[in-house]
Structure formats: structure tokens, C-alpha cells
N, C-alpha and C positions, 0 to 999 in steps of 0.2 A: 913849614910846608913850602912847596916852589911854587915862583909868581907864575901863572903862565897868563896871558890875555890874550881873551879873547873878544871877540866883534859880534856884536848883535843887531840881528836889524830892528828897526824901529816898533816892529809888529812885536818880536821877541823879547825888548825891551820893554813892553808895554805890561807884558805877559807877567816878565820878574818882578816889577814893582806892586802889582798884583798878588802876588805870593809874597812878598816881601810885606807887604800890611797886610794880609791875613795873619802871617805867622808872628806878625810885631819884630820884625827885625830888623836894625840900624839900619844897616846900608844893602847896596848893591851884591857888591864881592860877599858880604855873609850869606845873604841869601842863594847865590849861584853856588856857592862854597854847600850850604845843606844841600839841592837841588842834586847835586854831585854825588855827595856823600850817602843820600836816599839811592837814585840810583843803581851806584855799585852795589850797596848791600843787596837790591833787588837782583843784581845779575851778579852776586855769591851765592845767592837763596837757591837762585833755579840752577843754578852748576851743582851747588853741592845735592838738591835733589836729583839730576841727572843722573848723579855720581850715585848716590845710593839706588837710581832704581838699576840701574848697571851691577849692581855688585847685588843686588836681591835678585836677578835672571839669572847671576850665576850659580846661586845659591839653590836654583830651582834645579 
């Protein structure tokens, strides 16, 4: 996968390491790395529902 970095402020940082010992995970970048990957899938879920309720109007 590509490096990309990015800059978090102090508050933001605070946040990830907080997520990061809930979920038990090593480091930083894994955690921003799931945070990520959560995310996306959440804005594929509501596109592809989007998608289907566009293609059920047309069906009406």
C-alpha cells in the first residue's frame, strides 16, 4: 500500500491513541490505517445504497 503522511494536531493525536488502546493495536499508522479502511467502506455502503435506491425508482 502507498506511504502517504499525514499531520495531526495534538488534539487529533490524542484521539488515535485512544482508539488505538481500545482496539489493542501496535502502533499509530495501524490504527490510522483501520480508521481509514472503516471509513471507506462506510462511504461504499451508502453509494452502493444510493445506487440501488436509484435503480428501485426506476423500476417504479
Amino acid at each position: 500500500m502507498p506511504t502517504q503522511e499525514i499531520t495531526l494536531s495534538d488534539q487529533e493525536l490524542q484521539v488515535v491513541k485512544e482508539v488505538q488502546q481500545a482496539l489493542g493495536l501496535e502502533t499509530i499508522e495501524e490504527t490510522i490505517e483501520f480508521l481509514a479502511r472503516q471509513r471507506i467502506q462506510e462511504m461504499l455502503a451508502k453509494l452502493a445504497g444510493q445506487e440501488l435506491k436509484r435503480n428501485y425508482r426506476h423500476l417504479l
